[in-house]
N, C-alpha and C positions, 0 to 999 in steps of 0.2 A: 790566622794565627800561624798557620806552618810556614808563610813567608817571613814575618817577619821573625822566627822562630829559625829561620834557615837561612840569615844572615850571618854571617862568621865575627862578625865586630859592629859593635854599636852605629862604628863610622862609615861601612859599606850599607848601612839601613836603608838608607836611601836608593841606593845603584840598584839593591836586591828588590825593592819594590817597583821600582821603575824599567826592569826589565820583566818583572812579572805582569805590570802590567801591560806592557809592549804585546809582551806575547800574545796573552789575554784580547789585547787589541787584533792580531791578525789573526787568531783563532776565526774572532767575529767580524769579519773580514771577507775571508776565505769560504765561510760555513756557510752564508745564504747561495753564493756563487755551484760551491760543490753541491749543495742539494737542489740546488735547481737543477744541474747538468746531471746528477746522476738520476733525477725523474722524468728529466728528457730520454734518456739514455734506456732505461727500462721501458718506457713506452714503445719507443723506435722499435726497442730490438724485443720487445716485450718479455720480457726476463720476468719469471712468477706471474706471467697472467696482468703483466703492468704495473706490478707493485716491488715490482725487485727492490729500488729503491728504499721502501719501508724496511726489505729484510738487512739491508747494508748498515742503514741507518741503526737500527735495533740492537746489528750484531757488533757496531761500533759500541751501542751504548753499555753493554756485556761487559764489553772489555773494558770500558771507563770505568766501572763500578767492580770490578775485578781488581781494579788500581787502586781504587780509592780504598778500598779494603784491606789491601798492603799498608798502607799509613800507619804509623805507631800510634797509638790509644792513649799516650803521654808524651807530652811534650815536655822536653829537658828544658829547665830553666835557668838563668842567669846566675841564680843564686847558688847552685850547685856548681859552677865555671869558678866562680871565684874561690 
């Protein structure tokens, strides 16, 4: 909803979906990659006893849901544009 809600005009609908899902695309990409390397990484240098990793990961997920929290609770509609 908030993508296709944060499109600026009916005719960029498409662009604004297709770059969200790009992104979306190397997110899951990138994410098995980085979590493999950063539980290699903690082990090596054993960071928290070898579980560094779990604390990185966690402390990202904080922050994601810290974001997600800032999001407006309504969505402006069409009908109010016009």
């Amino acid at each position: 909803m908030y993508v296709t809600e944060s499109a600026p005009n009916r005719n960029s609908l498409g662009a604004t979906n297709g770059l969200a899902q790009a992104t979306a695309s190397v997110a899951r990409a990138i994410g098995p990659a980085l979590s493999t390397s950063l539980y290699s990484l903690s082990i090596q240098e054993n960071l928290v006893g070898g579980y560094g990793v779990y604390t990185i990961l966690a402390s990202l997920s904080v922050i994601a849901l810290y974001l997600a929290i800032q999001l407006p609770k309504k969505l402006w509609s069409r009908a109010e544009e016009d």
